[in-house]
N, C-alpha and C positions, 0 to 999 in steps of 0.2 A: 736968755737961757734957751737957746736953741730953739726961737722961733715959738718960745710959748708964750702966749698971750696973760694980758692981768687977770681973767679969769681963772686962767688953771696955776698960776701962781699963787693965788687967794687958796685954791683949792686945796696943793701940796701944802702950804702952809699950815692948814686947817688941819689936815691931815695927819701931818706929821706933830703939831701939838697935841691932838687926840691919841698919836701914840705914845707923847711922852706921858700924858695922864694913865693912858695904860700903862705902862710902865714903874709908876709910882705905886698905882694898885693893886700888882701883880706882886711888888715886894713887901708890899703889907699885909698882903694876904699868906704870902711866904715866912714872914714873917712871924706872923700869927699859927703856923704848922695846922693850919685850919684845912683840910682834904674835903670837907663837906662845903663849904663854900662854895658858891658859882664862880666863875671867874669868868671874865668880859672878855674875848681872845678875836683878835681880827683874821680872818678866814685863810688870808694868806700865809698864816705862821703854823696851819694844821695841815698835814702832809697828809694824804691817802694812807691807809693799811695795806699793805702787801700782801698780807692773810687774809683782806677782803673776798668774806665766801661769795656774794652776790656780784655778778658779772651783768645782770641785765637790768636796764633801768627805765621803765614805762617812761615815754619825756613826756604824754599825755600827764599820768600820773604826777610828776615831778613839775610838769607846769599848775594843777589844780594847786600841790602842794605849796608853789612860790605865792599862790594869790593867796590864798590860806592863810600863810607867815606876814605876809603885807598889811592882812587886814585885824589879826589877831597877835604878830609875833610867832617868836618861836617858845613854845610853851614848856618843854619840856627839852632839857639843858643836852648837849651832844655829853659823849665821854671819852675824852682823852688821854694820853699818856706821856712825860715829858723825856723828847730824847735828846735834847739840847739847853747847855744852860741860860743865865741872864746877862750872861756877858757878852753875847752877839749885839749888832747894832740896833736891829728888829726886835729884841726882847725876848729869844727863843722860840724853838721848834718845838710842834708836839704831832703825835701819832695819832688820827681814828680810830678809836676801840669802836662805837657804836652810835651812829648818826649818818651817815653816809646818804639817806637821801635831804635829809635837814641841811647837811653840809652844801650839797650839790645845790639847793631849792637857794639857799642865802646867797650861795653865789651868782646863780642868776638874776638877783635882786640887787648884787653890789652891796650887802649888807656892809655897815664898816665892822660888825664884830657880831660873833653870836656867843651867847652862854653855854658854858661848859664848865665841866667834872673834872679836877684832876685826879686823877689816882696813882698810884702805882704799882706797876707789873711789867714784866720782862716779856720780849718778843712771845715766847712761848703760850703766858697767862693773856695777852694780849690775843692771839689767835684765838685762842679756848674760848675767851670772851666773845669777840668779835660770832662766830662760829652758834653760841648759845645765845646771843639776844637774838641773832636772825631767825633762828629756828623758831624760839618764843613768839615773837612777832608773825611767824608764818611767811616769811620776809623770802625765803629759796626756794626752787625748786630742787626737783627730786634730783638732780645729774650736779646742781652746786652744791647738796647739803653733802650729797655722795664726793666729790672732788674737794669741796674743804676736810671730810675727815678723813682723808686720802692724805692730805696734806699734811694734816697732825701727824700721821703715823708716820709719813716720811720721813717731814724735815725735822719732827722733836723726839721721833720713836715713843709716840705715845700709843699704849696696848689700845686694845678694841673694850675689853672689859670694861678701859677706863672712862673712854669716851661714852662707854653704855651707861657709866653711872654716871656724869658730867650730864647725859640729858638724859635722866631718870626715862631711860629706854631699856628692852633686853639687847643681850648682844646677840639677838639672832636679826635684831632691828637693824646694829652695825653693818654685819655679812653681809645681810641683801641691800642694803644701802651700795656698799663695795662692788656687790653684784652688778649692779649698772654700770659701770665704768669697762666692760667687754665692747659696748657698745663705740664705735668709735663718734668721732665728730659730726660726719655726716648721718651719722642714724641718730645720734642726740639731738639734734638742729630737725629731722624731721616728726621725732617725737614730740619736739615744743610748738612747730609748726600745725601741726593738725590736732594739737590740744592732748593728746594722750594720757591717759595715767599711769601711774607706776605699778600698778598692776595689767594692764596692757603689755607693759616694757618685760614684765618678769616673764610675761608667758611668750614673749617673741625669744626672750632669752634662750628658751629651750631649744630653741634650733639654732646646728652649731652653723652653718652657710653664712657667710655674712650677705651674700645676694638674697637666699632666701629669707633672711630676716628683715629685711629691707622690704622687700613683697612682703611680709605679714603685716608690718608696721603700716605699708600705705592702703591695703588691702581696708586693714580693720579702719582705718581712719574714712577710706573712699565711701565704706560699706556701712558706716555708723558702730560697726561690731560692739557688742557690750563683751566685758569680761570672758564668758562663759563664752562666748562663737568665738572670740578671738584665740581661748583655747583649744577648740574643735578644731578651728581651723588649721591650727598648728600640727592638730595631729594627722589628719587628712593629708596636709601638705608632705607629716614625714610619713606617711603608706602607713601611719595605725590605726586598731580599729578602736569606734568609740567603745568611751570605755564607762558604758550606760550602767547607774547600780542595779545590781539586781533586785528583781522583785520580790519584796517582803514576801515568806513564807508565812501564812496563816496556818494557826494551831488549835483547833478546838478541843478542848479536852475534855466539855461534859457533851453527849451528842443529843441532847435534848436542845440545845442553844440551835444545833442542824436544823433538828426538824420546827422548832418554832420557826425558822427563819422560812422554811417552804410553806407552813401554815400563815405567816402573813403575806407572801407573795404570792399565793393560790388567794386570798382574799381581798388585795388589789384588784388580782384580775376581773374575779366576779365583781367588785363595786361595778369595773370598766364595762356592767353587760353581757358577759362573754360567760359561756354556762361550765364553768370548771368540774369537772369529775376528780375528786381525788381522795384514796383509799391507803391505810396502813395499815399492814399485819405484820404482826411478829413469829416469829418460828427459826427453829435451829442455830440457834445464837444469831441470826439476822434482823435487821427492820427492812421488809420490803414497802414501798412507797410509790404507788402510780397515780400518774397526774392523766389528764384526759383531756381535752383541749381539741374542739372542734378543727376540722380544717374552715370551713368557712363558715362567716358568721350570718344567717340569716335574717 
């Protein structure tokens, strides 16, 4: 057999009876119209998600996670979806709704099979899904969470309202999600690069230059900037003035609260020493009030 040895012949052998047992137990489970059951699915019959929001994949993280699975398994079952039936010679194809680095981790491991969900749902409920566990998981960042709902709205025309309610968010959370996507490739790539947050990314937003926002980004990143300098700065760079709150107006309205206030700081000063002179009269609707304060103190 083309130079394959008795071992890898033992091996395909081995192999291919464990998928006829898969196989027996996929139809009993089929059988059974049992959705809640795990099913035992060899790695290579699960296809990637094409509405997979997460693009980046720590291979640090992904190697801790393969030794993990080695020494514990895999604990908690992937979720799949079937787009192929049982009459292929492999026993059918299925889609990743949600497991993407468990998938990746078993494969580095040459698992023969890992545990998995079937459910079903249509390309569409499949993205929605795919899109809400990662978010739950905390699994995206801010420019994938932005580009998969970007996605929805594209390729399924699904409104922004909807997706607001889908991750019990406001849809002002959608917008500025949307909002980062101005941002082209190389300003997303230096945002992830220098750790950035996405309030960082909103206030560079405000400047329309794409040079200049480029200089804000590396600026606030070289400089440590926190939020609030990164906004200064933005305005400085576009020629505005800050724009400092004004200071609180105080309103006394009984003027006795006044002069108690000069009567305990006239009696600071004397604690401090210093021989205060100070005299109030009243007369023609006025309070006159003279304080006396050495020039030097002897």
């Amino acid at each position: 057999m083309f130079g394959i040895n008795s071992k890898q012949k033992e091996q395909i052998k081995k192999l291919y009876l464990y998928e006829e047992e898969l196989k027996k137990y996929e139809k009993t489970l089929k059988d059974r119209d049992d959705a809640s059951r795990i099913h035992m699915l060899n790695p290579s019959r699960i296809c990637p998600n094409p509405n997979q929001p997460r693009k980046n994949f720590d291979e640090d993280g992904l190697q801790s996670l393969s030794e993990s699975i080695k020494r514990y398994g895999i604990i908690q079952p992937l979720t799949v979806r079937r787009i192929s039936g049982e009459d292929t010679s492999f026993g059918g194809l299925y889609e990743l709704i949600a497991g993407e680095r468990r998938l990746r981790a078993a494969r580095m491991l040459e698992l023969p099979y890992v545990p998995c969900i079937i459910i079903e749902a249509d390309k569409e409920e499949s993205a929605m899904l795919s899109l809400v566990e990662n978010i739950q998981r905390s699994g995206l960042d801010c420019f994938e969470e932005a580009e998969a709902i970007d996605a929805l709205i594209r390729r399924y025309g699904v409104k922004q309202q909807d997706i607001a309610g889908l991750l019990s968010v406001s849809q002002s959370y959608v917008a500025n999600k949307l909002r980062l996507l101005k941002l082209d490739d190389d300003e997303r790539e230096t945002a992830r690069e220098y750790g950035l947050t996405e309030r960082h990314i909103r206030a560079a937003l405000k400047v329309q230059s794409k040079e200049l926002r480029k200089k804000v980004l590396l600026t606030a990143a070289s400089r440590g900037y926190n939020v609030r300098q990164t906004e200064q700065y933005v305005l400085e760079l576009c020629g505005e003035k800050s724009r400092e709150p004004a200071a609180e107006k105080i309103v006394i309205k009984d003027i006795r609260i006044f002069l108690n206030t000069i009567d305990k700081a006239v009696g600071i000063v004397r604690q401090a020493g210093i021989p205060v002179e100070s005299t109030r009269s009243d007369g023609d609707g006025v309070i006159e009030v003279k304080i006396k304060v050495p020039a030097n103190k002897k």
